[in-house]
C-alpha positions in Angstrom: 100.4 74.4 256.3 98.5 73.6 253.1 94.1 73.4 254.3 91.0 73.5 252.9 88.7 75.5 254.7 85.9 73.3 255.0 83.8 71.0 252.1 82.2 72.2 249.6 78.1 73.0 249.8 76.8 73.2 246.6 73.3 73.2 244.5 72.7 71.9 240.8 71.9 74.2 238.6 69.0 73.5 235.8 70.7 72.2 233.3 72.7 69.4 235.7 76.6 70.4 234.0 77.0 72.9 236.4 76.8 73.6 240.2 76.8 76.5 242.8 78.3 77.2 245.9 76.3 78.0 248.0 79.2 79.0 251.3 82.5 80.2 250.0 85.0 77.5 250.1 89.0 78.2 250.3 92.7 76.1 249.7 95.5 77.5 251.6 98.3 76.8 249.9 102.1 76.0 251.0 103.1 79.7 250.5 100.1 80.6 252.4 97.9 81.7 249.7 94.3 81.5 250.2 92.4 80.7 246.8 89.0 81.8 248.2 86.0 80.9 245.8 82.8 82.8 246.9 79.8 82.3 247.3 77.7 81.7 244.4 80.5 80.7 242.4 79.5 77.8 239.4 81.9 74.5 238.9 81.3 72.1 237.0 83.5 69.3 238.0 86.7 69.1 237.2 86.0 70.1 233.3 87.1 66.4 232.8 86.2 65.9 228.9 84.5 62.1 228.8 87.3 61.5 226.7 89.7 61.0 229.2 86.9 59.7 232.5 88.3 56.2 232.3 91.8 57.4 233.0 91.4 60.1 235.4 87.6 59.5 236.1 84.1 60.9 235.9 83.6 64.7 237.9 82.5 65.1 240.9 84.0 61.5 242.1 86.7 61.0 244.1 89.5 62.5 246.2 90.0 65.7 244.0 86.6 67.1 245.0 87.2 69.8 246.8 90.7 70.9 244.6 87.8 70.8 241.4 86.2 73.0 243.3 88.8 75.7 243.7 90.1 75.0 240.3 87.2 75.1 238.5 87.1 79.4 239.4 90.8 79.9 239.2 91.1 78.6 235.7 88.2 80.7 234.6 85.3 78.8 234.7 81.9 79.5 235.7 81.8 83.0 237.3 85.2 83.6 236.6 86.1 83.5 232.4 88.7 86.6 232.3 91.4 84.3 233.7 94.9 84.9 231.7 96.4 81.5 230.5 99.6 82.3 232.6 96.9 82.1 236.2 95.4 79.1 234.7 98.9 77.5 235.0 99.3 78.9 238.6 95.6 77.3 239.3 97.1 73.9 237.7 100.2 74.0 240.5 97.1 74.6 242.9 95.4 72.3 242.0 98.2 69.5 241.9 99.1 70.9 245.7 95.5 70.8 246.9 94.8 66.9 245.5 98.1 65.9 247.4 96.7 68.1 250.1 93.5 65.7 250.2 95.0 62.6 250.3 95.6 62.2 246.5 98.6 59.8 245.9 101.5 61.5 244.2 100.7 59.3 241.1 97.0 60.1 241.2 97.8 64.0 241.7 100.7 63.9 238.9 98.3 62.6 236.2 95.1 64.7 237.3 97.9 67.6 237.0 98.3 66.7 233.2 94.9 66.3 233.1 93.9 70.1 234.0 98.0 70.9 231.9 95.7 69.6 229.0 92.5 71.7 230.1 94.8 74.7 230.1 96.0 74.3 226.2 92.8 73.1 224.9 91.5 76.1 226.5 93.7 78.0 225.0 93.9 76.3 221.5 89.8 77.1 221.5 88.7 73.4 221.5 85.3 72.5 222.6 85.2 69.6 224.1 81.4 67.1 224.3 81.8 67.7 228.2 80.9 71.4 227.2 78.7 70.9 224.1 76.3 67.9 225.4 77.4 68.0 229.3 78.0 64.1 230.6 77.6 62.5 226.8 80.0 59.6 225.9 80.0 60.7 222.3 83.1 61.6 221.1 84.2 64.3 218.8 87.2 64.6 216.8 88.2 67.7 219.5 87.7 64.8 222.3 90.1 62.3 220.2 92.3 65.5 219.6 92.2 66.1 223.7 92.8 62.0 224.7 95.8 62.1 221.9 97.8 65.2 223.6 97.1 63.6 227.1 98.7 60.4 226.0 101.2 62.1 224.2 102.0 64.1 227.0 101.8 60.8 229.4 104.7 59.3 227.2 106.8 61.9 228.0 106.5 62.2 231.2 106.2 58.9 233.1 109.6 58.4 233.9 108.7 61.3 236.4 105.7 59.7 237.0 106.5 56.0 237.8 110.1 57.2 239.2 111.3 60.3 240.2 108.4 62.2 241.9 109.5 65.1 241.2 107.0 68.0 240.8 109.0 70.8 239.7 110.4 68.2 236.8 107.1 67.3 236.0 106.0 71.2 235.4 108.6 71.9 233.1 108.6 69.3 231.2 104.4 70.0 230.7 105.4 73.3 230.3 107.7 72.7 227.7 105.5 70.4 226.0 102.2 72.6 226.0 103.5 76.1 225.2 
């Protein structure tokens, strides 16, 4: 049975973009996999680039907490930056399971899904993103427009699934497809 193993305890750091943990936190997972983030680990909240807040929302807000969290140092942020793009796509399934898993609608958790899908290939692309360069700022770059352009591209394709079909596995490969 998929469980978190408690909430997240955590302490800003100086510079208010990122956070530590300051008690391990885990997500068990439906194969019984326990992503277990240590103590000490840094997030910062869901990565979410300001480009995209007003369709997914700000970090740190909402039902998706804790799944940031565990997300946030299985796709290589923070304390954790040798991540392979290939687990950063494993993290992303995770971190679809563990929103559902908190009481995420299966709309909510399909979109947040694209939403880290897109984290993954900017990532891998090299983009910065203003989230990274100026923390919380509602400027936006041309990376940002670049970023908000995939998503919707992305969205096009894929809200049949969305609005229909709730179909996960669907939904992966066609992301896959599109962001490979």
């Amino acid at each position: 049975m998929e469980k978190f193993s408690g909430y997240p305890i955590t302490k800003w750091k100086d510079d208010d973009c990122q956070m530590v943990l300051l008690d391990d936190l885990s997500f068990t997972d439906h194969d019984q996999k326990v992503w277990n983030v240590p103590l000490g680990a840094e997030i910062n909240g869901a990565s979410i680039p300001s480009s995209l807040w007003n369709i997914v929302g700000s970090p740190f807000v909402g039902k998706y907490r804790r799944a940031s969290v565990v997300h946030d140092y299985f796709a290589g942020e923070g304390h954790n930056p040798n991540v392979s793009y290939q687990e950063r796509r494993e993290a992303d399934k995770m971190f679809y399971e563990a929103c559902r898993t908190d009481g995420c609608s299966w709309k909510c958790a399909a979109l947040l899904y694209l939403g880290v899908s897109i984290g993954s290939w900017w990532s891998r692309k090299g983009i910065s993103t203003t989230h990274e360069t100026e923390c919380f700022s509602s400027f936006q770059t041309d990376q940002d427009a670049l970023i908000k352009n995939k998503y919707d591209e992305l969205l096009e394709k894929v809200s049949y699934i969305i609005e229909h079909e709730e179909n996960f596995e669907k939904l992966v490969k066609l992301v896959d497809q599109e962001i490979d």
